[in-house]
C-alpha positions, -999 to 999 in steps of 0.1 A, spaced: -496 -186 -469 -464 -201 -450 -453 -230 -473 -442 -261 -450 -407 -272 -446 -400 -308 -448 -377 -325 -417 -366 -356 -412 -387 -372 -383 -352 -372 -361 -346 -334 -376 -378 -326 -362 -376 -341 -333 -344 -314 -325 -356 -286 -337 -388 -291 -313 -366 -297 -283 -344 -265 -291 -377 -245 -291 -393 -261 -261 -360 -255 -242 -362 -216 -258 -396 -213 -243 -384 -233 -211 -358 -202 -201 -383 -181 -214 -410 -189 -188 -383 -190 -159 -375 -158 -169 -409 -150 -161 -406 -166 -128 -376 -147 -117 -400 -114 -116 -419 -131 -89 -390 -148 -70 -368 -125 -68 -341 -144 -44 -333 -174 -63 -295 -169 -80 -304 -192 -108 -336 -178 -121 -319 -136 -118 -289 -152 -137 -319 -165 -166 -334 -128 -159 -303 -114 -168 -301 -127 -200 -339 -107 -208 -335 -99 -235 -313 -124 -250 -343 -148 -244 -370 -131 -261 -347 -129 -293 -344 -165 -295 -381 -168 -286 -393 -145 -312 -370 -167 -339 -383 -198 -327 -420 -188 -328 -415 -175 -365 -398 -211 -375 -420 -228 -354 -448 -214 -374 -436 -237 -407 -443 -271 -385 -471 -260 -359 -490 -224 -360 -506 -237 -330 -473 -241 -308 -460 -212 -324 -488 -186 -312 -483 -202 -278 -443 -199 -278 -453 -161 -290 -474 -152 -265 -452 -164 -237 -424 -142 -250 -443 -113 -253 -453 -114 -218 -417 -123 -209 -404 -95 -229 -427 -70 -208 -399 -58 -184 -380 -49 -210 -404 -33 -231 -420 -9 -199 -386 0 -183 -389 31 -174 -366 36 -147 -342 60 -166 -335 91 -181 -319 103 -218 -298 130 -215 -313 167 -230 -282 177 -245 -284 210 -234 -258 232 -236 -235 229 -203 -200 250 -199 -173 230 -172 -177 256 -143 -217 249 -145 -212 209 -153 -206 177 -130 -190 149 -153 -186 115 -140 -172 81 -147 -171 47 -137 -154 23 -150 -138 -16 -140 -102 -13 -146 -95 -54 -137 -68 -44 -118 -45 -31 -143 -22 -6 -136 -18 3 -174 -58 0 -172 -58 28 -146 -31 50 -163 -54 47 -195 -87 56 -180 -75 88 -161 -59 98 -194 -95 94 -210 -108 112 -180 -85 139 -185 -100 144 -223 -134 141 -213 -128 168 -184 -140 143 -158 -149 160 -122 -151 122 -104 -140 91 -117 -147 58 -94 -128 29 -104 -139 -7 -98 -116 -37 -92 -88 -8 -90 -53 -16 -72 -47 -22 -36 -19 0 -37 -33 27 -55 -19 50 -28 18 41 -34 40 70 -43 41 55 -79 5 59 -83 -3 93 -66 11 112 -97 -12 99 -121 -41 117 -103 -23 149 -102 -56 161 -117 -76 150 -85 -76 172 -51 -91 141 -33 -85 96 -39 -103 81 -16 -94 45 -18 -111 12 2 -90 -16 -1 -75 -44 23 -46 -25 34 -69 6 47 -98 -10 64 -104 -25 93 -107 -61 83 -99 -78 51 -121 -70 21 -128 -81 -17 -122 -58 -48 -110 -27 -41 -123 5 -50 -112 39 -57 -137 74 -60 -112 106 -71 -128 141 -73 -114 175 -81 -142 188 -57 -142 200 -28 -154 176 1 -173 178 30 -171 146 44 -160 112 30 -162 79 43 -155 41 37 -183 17 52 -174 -18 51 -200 -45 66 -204 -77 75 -233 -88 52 -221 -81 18 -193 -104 13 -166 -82 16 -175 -58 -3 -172 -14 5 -188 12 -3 -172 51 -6 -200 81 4 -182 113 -8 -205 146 -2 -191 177 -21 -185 212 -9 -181 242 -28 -202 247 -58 -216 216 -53 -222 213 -21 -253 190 -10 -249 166 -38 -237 129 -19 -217 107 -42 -216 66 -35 -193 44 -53 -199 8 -48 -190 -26 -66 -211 -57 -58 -209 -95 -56 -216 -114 -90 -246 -134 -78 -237 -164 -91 -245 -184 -58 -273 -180 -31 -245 -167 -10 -232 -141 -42 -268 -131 -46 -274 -121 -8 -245 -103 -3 -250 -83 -36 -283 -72 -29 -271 -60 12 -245 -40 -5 -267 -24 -30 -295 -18 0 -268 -1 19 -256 19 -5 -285 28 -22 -298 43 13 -268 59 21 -276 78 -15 -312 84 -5 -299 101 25 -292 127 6 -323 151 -14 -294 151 -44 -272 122 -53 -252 100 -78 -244 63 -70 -221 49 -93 -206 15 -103 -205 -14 -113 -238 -29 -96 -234 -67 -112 -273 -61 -116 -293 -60 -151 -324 -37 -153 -347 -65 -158 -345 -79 -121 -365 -72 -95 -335 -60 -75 -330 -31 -100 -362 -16 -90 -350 -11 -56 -324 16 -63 -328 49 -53 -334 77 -89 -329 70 -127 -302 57 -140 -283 77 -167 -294 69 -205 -314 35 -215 -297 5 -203 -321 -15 -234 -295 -1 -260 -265 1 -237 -242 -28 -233 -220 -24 -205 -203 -62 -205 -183 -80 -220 -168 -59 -242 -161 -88 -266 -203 -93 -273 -204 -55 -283 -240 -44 -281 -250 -81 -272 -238 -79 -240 -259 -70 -207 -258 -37 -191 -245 -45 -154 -226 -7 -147 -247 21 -137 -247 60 -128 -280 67 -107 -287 104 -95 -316 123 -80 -347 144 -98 -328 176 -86 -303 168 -115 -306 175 -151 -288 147 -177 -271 169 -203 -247 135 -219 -244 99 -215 -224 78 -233 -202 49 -230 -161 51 -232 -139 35 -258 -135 0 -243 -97 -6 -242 -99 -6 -203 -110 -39 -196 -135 -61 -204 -162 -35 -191 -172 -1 -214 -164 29 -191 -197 50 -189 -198 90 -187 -227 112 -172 -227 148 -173 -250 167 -147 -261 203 -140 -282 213 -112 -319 218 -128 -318 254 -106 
């Protein structure tokens, strides 16, 4: 038997607003799944599975005052919670044995534009035996002489920034492999708000498998929104181009949204128990950085980096071919 708590009437009156508001974001998140081009309602999307927390706590204390709100408030959080619950768009890793010469090992990471950020993460990508690392909001002059020597470790930086493409761009970004290429391009278009993308197809040992890079818009406008989802299009098809691929980056994009289900493969390990950002929620942040790949590839490892890099956890995927 739930005993009944006693409120003042103006105490009461509060608590019932905070709940109905709860259960107000709730339903919007709802909403988002079926309007999927609105900024504000992806941004209340976003925060998945934030929401149902709070909607599952409000429906238990709600139960004290009024069972019959409370089942109400419960019901509409369960069927908010749904995209959370069946996401399925991913992979865990097998942990199967996997020597360097047989492995691909990859990293992306948001390094804020830091140079002692980007010294620090290719140090970690050294330990970890990294074979690509693409680096989000890295530094325009990541070319310079002063830079060069800190990816000694890299045969190939290919680097899209203002000062090497043909009109002026957003954040740069920077893919380095120690693989042999094939062909490499930076594509830079006029729908998604300045923003590049870097196709890198490997030779050698690896030859056939495409990598993309790319680092989207925050959609925190209409305008933020549309030009996120045109670079994620584009590069997502530029991946798919390819029968076996890895797009990598930091996608500004939460699995909950409809927009997630548009990308190309699984992503790498379960974005449900994998924050990504801000660093300073720990595992109550939202996962917004991805690694995406194609069936041909078998996920040995996933796992997030230590987070001294920026305000984004680095993430690590190790691949080997599945013949």
């Amino acid at each position: 038997m739930i005993t009944k708590i006693r409120l003042s009437s103006h105490r009461l009156s509060q608590f019932f607003l905070l709940c109905f508001a709860i259960y107000g974001l709730v339903f919007l998140s709802i909403l988002a799944q079926f309007t999927p081009n609105v900024f504000m309602l992806e941004m209340i999307a976003s925060f998945l599975p934030h929401l149902v927390l709070l909607g599952i706590v409000s429906s238990i204390l709600l139960a004290l005052f009024d069972a019959k709100f409370s089942i109400i408030g419960m019901v509409l959080t369960l069927i908010a919670a749904t995209p959370f619950l069946t996401f399925s768009q991913f992979l865990s890793p097998t942990e199967a044995e996997c020597p360097p010469t047989n492995c691909l090992t990859v990293i992306t990471a948001n390094v804020f534009a830091r140079t002692e950020a980007t010294i620090d993460l290719l140090e970690l990508a050294e330990v970890e035996g990294a074979d690509v690392v693409a680096m989000n909001e890295s530094i325009n002059l990541i070319l310079a002489s002063e830079y060069r020597p800190s990816f000694a470790a890299y045969e190939t930086v290919i680097h899209a920034a203002w000062e090497n493409m043909p009109r002026h761009m957003g954040n740069p970004i920077t893919l380095s492999t120690n693989q042999p290429l094939r062909f490499q391009d930076r594509v830079l278009r006029y729908d998604t708000g300045g923003r590049a993308y870097i196709i890198a197809d490997l030779d050698g040992d690896w030859s056939g498998t495409r990598l993309v890079a790319a680092h989207a818009m925050t959609p925190v406008s209409r305008t933020g929104l549309r030009t996120r989802n045109a670079l994620l299009s584009a590069a997502g098809e530029a991946a798919a181009e390819s029968d076996s691929f890895i797009l990598m980056g930091d996608f500004n994009l939460t699995p909950w949204t409809p927009a997630f289900r548009k990308l190309p493969g699984k992503r790498a390990g379960d974005p449900r128990f994998t924050s990504t950002w801000p660093v300073a929620l720990g595992p109550f942040g939202i996962p917004i950085d991805h690694i995406m790949f194609s069936d041909d590839l078998e996920l040995v490892e996933f796992k997030p980096l230590e987070p001294d890099i920026s305000d984004h956890y680095p993430i690590l995927a190790r691949f080997r071919r599945k013949d």
